[in-house]
TIMI-2910 file (N, C-alpha, C, CB; in pm, 1 decimal, decimal comma, always signed):
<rs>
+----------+----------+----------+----------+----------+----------+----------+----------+----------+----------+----------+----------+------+
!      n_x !      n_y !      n_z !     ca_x !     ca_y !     ca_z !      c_x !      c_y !      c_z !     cb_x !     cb_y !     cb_z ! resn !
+----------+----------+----------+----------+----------+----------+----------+----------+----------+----------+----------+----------+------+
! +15655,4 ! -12479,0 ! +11973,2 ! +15568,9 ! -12437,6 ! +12080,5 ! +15425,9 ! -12426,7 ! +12029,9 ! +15616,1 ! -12305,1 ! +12139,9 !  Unk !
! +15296,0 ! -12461,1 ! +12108,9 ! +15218,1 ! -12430,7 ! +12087,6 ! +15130,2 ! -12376,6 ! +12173,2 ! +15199,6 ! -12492,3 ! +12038,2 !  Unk !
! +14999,9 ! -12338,9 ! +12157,4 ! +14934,1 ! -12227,1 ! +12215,6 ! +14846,9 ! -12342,6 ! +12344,7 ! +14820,6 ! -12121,0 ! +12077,7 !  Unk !
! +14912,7 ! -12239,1 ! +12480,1 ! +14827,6 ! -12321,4 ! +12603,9 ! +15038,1 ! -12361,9 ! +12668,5 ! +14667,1 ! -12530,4 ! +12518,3 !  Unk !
! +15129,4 ! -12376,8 ! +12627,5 ! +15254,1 ! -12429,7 ! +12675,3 ! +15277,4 ! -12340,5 ! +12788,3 ! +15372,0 ! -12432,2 ! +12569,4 !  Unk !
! +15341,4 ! -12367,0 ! +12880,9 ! +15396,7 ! -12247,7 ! +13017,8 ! +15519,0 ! -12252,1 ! +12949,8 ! +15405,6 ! -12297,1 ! +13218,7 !  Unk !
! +15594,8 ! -12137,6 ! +12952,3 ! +15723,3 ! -12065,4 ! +12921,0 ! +15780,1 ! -11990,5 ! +12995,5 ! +15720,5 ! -11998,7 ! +12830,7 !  Unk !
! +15907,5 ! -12003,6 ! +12973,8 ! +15962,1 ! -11860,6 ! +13050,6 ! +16028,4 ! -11803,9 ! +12966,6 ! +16052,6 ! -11866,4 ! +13176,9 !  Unk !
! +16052,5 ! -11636,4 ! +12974,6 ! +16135,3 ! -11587,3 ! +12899,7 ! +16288,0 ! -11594,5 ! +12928,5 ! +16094,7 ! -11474,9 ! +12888,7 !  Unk !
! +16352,0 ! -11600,2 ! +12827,8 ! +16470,1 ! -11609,3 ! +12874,3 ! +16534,5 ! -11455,0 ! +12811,3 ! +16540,9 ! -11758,8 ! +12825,2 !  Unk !
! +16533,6 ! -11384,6 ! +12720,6 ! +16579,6 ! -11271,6 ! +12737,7 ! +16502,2 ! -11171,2 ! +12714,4 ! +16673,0 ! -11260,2 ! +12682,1 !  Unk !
! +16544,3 ! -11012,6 ! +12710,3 ! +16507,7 ! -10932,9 ! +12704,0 ! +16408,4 ! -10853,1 ! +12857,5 ! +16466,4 ! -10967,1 ! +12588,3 !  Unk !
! +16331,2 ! -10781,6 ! +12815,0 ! +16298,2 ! -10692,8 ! +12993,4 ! +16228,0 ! -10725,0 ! +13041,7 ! +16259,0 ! -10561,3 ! +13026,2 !  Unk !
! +16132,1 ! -10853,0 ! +12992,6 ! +16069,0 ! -10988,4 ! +13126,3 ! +16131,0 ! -11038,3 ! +13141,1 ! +15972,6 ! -11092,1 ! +13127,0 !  Unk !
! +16266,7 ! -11097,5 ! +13124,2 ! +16366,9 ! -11194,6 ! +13166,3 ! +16326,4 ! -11271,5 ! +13312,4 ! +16509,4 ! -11112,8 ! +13179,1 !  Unk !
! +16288,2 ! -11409,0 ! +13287,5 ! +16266,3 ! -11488,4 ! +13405,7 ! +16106,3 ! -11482,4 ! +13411,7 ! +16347,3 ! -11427,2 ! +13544,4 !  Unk !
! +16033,8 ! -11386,4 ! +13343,1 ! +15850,5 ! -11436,1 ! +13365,4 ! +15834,7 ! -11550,5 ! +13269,1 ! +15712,0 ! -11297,5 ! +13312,5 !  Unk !
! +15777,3 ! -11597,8 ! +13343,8 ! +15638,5 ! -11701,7 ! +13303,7 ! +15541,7 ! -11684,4 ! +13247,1 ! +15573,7 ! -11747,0 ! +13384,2 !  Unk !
! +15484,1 ! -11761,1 ! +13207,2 ! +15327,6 ! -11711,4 ! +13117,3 ! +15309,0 ! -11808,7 ! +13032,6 ! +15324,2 ! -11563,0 ! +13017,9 !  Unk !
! +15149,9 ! -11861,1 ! +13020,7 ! +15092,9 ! -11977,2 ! +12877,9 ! +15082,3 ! -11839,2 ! +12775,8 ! +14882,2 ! -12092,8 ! +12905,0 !  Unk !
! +15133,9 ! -11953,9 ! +12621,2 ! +15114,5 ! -11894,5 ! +12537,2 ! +14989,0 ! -11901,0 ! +12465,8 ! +15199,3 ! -11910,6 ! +12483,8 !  Unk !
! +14947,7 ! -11754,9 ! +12402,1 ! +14762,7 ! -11705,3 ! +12399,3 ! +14755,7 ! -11789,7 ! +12263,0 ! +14702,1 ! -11484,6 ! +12378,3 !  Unk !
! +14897,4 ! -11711,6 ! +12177,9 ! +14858,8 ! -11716,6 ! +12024,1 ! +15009,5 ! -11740,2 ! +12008,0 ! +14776,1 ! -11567,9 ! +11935,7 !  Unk !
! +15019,0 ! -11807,0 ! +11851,8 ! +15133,5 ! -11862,8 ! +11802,5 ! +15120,9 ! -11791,1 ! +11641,5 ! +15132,4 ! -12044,3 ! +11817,9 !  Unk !
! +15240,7 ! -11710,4 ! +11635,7 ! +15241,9 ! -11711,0 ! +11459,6 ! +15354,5 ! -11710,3 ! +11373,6 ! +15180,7 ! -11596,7 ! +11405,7 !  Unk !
! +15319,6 ! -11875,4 ! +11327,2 ! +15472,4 ! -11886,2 ! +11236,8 ! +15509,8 ! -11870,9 ! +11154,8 ! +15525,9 ! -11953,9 ! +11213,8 !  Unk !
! +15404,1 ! -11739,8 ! +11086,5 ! +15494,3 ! -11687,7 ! +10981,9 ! +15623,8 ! -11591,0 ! +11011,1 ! +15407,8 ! -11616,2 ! +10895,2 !  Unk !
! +15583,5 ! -11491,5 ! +11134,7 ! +15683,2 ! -11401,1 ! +11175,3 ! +15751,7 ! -11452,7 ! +11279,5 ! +15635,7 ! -11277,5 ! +11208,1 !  Unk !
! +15742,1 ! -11626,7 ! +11304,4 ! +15853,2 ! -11640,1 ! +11419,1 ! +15819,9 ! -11603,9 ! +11561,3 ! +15969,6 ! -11552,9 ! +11386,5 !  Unk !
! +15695,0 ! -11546,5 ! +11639,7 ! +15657,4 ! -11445,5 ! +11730,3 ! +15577,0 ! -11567,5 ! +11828,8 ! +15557,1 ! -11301,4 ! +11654,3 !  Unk !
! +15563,5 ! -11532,0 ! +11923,6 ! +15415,9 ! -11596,9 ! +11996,1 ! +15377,9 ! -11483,9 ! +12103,4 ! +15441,0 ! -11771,0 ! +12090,8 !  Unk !
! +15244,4 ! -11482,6 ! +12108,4 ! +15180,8 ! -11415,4 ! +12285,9 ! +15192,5 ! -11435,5 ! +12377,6 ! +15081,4 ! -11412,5 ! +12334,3 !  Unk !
! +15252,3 ! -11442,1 ! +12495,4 ! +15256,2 ! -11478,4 ! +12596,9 ! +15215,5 ! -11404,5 ! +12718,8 ! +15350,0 ! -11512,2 ! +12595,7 !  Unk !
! +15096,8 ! -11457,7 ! +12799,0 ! +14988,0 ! -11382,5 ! +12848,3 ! +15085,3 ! -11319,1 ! +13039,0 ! +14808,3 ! -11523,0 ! +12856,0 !  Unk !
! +15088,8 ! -11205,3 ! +13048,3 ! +15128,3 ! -11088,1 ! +13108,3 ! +15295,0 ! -11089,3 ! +13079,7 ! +15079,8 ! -11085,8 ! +13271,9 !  Unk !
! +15352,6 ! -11108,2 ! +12961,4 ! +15485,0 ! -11062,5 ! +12931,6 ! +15493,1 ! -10915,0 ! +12787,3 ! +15568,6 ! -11226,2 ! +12881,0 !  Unk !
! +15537,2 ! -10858,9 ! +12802,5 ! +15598,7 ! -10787,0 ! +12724,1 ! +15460,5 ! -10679,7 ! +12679,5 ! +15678,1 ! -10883,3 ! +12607,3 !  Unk !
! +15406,2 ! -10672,8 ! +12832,4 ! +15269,2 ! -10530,3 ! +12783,0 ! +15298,0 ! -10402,3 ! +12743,1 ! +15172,0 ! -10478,4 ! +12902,7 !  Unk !
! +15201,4 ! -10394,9 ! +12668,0 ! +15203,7 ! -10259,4 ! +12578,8 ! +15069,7 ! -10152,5 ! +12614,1 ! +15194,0 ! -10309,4 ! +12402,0 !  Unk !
! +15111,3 ! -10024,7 ! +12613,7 ! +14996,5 !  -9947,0 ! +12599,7 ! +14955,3 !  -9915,6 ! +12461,7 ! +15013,5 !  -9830,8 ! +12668,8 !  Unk !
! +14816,4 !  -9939,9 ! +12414,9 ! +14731,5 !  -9894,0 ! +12308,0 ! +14647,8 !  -9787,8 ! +12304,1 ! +14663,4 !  -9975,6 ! +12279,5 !  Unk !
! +14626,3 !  -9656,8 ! +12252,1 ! +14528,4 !  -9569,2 ! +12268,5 ! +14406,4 !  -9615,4 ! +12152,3 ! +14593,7 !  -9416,4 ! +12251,9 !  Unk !
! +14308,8 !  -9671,8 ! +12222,2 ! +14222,3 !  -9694,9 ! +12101,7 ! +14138,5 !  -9558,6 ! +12119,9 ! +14125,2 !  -9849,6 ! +12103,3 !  Unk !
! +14019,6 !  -9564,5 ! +12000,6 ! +13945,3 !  -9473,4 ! +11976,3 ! +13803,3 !  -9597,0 ! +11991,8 ! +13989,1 !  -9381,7 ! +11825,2 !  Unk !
! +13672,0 !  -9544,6 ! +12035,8 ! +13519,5 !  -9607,7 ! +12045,3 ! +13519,1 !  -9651,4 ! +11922,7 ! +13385,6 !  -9510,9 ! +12078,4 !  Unk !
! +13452,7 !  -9717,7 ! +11874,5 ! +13397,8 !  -9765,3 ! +11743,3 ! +13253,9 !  -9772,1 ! +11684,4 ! +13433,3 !  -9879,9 ! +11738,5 !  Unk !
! +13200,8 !  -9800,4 ! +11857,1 ! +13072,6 !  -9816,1 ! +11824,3 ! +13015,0 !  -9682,7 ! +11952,7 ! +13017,1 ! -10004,2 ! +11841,2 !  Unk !
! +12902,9 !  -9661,8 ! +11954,4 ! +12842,0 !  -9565,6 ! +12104,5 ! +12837,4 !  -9648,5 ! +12174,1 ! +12698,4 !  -9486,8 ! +12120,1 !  Unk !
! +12834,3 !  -9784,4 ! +12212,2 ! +12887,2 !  -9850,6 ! +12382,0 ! +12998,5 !  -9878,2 ! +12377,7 ! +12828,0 !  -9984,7 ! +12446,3 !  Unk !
! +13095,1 !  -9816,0 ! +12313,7 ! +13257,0 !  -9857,5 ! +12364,6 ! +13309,5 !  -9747,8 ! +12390,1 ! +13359,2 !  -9932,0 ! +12263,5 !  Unk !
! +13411,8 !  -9744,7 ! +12492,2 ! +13471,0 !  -9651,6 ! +12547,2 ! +13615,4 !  -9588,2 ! +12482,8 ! +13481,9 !  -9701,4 ! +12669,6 !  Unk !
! +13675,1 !  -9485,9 ! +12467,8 ! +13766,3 !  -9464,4 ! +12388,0 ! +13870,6 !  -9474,2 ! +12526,7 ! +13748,9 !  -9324,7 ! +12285,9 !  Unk !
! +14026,2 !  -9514,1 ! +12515,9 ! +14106,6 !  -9504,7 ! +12608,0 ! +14225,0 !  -9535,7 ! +12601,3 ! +14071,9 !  -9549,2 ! +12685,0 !  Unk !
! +14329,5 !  -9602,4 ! +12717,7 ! +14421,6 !  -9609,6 ! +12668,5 ! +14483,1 !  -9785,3 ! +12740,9 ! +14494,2 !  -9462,2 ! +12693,1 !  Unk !
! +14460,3 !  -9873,8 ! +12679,1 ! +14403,4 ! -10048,8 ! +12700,3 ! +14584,0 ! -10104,1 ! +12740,7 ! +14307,8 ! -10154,1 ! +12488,0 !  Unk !
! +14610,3 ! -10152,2 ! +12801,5 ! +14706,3 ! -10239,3 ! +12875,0 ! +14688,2 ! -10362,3 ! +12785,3 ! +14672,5 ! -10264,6 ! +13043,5 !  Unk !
! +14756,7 ! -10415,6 ! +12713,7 ! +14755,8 ! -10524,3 ! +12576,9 ! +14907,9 ! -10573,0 ! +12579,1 ! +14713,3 ! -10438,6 ! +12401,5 !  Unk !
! +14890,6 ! -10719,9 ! +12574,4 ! +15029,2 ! -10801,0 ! +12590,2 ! +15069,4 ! -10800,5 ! +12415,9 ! +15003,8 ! -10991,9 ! +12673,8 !  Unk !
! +15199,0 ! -10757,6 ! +12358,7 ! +15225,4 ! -10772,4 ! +12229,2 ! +15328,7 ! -10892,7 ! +12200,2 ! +15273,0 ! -10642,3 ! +12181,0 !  Unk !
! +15350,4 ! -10947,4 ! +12069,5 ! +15440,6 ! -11091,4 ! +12058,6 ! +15578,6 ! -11035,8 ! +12065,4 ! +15419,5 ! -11190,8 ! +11903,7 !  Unk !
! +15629,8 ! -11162,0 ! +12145,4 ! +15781,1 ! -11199,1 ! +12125,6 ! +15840,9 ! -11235,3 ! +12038,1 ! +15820,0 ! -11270,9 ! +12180,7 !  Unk !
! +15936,5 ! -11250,6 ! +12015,3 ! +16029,5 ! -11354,3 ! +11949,5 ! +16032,1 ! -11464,8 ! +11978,2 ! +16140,7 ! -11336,8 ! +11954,8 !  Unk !
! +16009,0 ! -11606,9 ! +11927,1 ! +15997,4 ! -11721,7 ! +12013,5 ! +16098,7 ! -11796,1 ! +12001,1 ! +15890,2 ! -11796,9 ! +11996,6 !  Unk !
! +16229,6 ! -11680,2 ! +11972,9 ! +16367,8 ! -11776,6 ! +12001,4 ! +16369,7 ! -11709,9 ! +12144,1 ! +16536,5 ! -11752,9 ! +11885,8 !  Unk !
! +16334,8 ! -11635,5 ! +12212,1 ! +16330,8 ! -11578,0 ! +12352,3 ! +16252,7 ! -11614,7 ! +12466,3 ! +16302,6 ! -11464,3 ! +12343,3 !  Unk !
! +16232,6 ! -11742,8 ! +12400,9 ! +16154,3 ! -11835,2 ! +12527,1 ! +16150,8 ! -11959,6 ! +12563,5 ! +16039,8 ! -11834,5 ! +12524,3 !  Unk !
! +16157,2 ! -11997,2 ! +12643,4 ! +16174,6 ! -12130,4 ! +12642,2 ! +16100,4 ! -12265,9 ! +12695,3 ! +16266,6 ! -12127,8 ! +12684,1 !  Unk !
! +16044,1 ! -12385,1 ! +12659,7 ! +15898,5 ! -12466,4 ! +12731,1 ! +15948,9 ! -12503,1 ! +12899,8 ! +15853,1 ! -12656,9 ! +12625,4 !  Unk !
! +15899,9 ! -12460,4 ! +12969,7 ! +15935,3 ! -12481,3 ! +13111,4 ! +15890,5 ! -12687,0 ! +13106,1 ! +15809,1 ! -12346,1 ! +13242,7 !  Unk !
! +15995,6 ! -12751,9 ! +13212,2 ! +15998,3 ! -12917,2 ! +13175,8 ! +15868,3 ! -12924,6 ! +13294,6 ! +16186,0 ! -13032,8 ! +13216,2 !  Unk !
! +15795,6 ! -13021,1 ! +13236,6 ! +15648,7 ! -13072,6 ! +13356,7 ! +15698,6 ! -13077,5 ! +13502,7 ! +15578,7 ! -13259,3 ! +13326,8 !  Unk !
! +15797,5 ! -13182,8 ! +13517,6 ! +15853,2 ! -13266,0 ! +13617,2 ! +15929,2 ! -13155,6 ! +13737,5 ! +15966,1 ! -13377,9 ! +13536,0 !  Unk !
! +16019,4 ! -13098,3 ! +13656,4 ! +16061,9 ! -12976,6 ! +13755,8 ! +16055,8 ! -12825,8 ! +13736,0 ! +16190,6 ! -12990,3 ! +13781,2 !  Unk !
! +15955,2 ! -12790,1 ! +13639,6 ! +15974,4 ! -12669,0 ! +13604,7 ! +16067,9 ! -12566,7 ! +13607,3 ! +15912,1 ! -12636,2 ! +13638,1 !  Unk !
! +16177,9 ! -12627,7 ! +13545,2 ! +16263,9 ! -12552,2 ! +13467,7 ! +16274,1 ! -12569,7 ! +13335,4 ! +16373,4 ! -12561,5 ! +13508,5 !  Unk !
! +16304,9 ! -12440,8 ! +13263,3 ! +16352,2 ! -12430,2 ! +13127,7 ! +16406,3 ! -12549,6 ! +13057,0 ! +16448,6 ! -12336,2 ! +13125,1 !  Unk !
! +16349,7 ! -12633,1 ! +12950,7 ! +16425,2 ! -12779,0 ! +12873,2 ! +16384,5 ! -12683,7 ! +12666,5 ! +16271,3 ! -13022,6 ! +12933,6 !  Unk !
! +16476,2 ! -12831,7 ! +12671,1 ! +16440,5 ! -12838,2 ! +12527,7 ! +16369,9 ! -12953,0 ! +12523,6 ! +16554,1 ! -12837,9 ! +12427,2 !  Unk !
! +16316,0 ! -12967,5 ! +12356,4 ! +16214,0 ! -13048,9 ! +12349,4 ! +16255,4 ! -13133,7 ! +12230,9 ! +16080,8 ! -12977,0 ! +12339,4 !  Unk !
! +16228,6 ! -13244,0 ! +12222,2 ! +16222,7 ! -13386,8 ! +12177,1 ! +16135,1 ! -13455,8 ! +12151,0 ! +16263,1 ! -13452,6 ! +12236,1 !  Unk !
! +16100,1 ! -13502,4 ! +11993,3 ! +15990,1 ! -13582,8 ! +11955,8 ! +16028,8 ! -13769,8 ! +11977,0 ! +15957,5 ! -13532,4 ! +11785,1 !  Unk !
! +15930,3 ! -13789,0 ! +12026,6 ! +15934,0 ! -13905,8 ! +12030,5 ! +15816,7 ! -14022,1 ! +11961,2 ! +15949,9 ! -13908,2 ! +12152,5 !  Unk !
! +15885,2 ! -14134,0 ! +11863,1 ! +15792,3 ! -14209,8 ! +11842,0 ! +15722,8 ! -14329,5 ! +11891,3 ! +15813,7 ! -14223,2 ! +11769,3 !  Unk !
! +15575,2 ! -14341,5 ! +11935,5 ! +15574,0 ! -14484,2 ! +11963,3 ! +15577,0 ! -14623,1 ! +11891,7 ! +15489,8 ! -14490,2 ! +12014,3 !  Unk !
! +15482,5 ! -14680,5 ! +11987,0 ! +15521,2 ! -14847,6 ! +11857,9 ! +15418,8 ! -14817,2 ! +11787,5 ! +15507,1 ! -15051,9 ! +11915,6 !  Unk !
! +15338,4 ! -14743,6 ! +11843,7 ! +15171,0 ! -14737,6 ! +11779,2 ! +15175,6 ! -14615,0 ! +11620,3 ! +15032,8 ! -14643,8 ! +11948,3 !  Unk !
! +15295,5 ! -14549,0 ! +11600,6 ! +15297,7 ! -14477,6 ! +11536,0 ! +15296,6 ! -14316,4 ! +11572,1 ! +15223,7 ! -14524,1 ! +11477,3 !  Unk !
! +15220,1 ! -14286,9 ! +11704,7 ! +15210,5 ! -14177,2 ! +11768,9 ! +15393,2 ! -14124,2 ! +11812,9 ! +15097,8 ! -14214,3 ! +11901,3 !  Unk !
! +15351,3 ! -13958,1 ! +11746,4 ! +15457,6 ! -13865,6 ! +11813,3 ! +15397,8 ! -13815,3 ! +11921,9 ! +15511,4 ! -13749,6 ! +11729,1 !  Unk !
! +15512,1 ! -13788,5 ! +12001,8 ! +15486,2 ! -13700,0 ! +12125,6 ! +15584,3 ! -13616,6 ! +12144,2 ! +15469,1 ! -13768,4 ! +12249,1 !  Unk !
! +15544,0 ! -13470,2 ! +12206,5 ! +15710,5 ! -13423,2 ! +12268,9 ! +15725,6 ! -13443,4 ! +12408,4 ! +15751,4 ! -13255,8 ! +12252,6 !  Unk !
! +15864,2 ! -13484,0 ! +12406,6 ! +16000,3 ! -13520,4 ! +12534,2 ! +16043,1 ! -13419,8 ! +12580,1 ! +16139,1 ! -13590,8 ! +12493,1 !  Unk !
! +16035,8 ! -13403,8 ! +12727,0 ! +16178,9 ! -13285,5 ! +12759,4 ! +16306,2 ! -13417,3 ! +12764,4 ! +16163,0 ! -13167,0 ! +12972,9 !  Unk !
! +16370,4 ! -13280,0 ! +12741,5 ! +16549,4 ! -13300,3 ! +12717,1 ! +16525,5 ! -13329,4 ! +12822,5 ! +16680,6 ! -13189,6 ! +12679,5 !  Unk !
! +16554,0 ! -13236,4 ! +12941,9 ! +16602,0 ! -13281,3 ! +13101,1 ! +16556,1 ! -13419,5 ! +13148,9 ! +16538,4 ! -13176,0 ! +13216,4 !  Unk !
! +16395,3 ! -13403,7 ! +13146,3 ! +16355,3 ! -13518,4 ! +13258,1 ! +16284,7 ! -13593,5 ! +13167,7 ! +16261,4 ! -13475,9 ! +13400,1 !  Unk !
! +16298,1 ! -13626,9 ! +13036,5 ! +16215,1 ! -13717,6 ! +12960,5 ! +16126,1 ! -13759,2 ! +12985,9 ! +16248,0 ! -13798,3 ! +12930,7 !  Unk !
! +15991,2 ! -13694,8 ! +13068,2 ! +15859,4 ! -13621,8 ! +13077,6 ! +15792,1 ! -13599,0 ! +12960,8 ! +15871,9 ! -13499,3 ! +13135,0 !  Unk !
! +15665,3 ! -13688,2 ! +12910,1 ! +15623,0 ! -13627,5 ! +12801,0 ! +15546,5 ! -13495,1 ! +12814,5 ! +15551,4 ! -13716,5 ! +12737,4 !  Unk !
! +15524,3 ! -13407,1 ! +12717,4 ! +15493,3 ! -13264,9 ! +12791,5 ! +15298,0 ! -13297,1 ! +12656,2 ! +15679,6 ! -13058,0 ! +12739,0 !  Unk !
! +15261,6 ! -13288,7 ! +12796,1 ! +15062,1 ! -13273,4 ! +12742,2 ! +15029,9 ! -13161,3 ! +12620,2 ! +14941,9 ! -13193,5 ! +12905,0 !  Unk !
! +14960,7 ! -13186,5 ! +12544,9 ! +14929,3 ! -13090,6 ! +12492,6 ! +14782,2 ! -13020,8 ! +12550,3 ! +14937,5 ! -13129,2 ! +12362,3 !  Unk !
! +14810,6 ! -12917,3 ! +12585,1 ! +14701,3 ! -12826,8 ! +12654,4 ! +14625,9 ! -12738,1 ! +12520,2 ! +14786,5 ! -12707,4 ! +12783,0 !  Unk !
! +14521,3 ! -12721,4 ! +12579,8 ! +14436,8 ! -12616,2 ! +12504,3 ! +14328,2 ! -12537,0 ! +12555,4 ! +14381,4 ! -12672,3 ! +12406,2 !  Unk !
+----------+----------+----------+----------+----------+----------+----------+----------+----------+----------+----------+----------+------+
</rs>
């Protein structure tokens, strides 16, 4: 997966949201996915124009808990590299063998 993909979750207590992913990090396996799995933060000001409070912040998943929604029918696929003649990879959905864009 990479950052900009639409997903859905498939388990845990968003089960069934949607959301592009913000940030990807593969060292811990995790990605962001923008309004799933929000968290409250109490920050403190830092500077005298910032406000101290308590910030609504999306935290990472597990990104075995999600899955690339397919272009063609937006449902949940797996994904498949494909080579051309030209040398270029691309990824495939499983379902509708749709190449899936890379967004950013």
């Amino acid at each position: 997966m990479r950052r900009g993909d639409t997903v859905q979750v498939m388990r845990g207590d968003d089960k069934g949201a949607t959301g592009k992913i913000l940030k990807v990090f593969p060292k811990t396996g995790r990605v962001l996915v923008e309004g799933v799995n929000i968290v409250k933060k109490h920050r403190r000001a830092r500077r005298p124009e910032e406000q101290s409070g308590i910030l609504s912040m999306p935290a990472p998943i597990a990104a075995s808990n999600v899955m690339l929604l397919d272009p063609k029918s937006g449902k949940p696929t797996r994904t498949r590299t494909r080579v051309d003649a030209d040398g270029t990879k691309e990824r495939v959905s499983a379902k509708s063998g749709e190449s899936i864009a890379v967004t950013r």
